[in-house]
C-alpha positions as CSV (number, residue, x, y, z in Angstrom):
1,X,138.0,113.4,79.2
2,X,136.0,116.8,79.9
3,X,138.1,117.3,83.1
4,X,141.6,116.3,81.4
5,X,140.5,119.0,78.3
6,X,139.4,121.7,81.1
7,X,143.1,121.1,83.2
8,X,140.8,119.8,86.1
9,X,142.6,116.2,86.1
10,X,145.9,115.1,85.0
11,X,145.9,111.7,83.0
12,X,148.3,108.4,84.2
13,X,150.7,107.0,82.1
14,X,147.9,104.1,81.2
15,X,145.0,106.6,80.1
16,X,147.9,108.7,78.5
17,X,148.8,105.8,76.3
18,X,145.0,104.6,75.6
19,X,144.6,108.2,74.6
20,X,147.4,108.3,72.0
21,X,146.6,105.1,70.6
22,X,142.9,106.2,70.2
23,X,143.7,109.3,68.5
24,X,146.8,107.3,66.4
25,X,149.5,109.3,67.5
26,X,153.4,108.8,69.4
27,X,152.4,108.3,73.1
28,X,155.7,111.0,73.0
29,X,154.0,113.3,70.6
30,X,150.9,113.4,72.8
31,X,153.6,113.7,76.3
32,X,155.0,116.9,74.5
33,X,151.9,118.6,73.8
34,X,151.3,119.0,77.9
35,X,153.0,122.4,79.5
36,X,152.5,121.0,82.8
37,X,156.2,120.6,84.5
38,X,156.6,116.5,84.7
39,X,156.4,115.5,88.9
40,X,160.0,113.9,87.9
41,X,161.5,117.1,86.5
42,X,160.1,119.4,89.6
43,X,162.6,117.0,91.4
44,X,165.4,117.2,89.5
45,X,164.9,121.5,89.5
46,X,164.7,120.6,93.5
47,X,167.6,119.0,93.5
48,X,170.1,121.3,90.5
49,X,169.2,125.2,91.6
50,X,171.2,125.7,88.6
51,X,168.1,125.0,86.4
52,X,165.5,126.8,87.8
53,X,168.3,129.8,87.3
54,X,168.8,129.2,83.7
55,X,164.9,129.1,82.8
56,X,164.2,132.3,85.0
57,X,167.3,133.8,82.5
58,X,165.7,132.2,79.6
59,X,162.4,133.8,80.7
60,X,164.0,137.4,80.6
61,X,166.2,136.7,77.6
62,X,164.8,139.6,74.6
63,X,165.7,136.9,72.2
64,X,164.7,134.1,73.6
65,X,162.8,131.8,70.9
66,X,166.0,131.9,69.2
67,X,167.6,130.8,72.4
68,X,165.6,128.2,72.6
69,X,166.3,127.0,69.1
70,X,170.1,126.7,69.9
71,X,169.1,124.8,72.8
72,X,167.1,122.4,70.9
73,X,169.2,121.9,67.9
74,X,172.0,121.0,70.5
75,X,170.2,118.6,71.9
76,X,168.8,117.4,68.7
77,X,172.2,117.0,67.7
78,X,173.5,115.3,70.5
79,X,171.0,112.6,70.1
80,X,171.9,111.9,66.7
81,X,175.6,110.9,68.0
């Protein structure tokens, strides 16, 4: 646990899950508190250029928390449908 708290270790999808149970929380809450860029999404930046371009712009965006809203509450949105 000291080596998953100090970044040293990544945890499974197994330990991930005992860890969310133990602490009585959505496996997914726990999933979106990591920063670390998923193995699965490196691939899919690998594979669309297009992405990696539209977080560097997002990255130099002066308003981009705001930007990030709209992106969420699209998303959000799109969900609900």
């Amino acid at each position: 646990m000291t080596d998953i708290e100090a970044d040293r270790r990544r945890p499974g999808p197994e330990v991930l899950d005992k860890i969310a149970e133990t602490l009585g929380i959505p496996l997914a809450e726990l999933q979106e508190l990591d920063p670390r860029i998923t193995p699965e999404v490196k691939e899919w930046m690998d594979e669309e250029p297009r992405v990696s371009s539209l977080l560097r712009r997002l990255r130099d965006d002066p308003d981009r928390d705001a930007l990030l809203r709209q992106i969420e509450h699209e998303l959000d949105r799109r969900e609900e449908q």
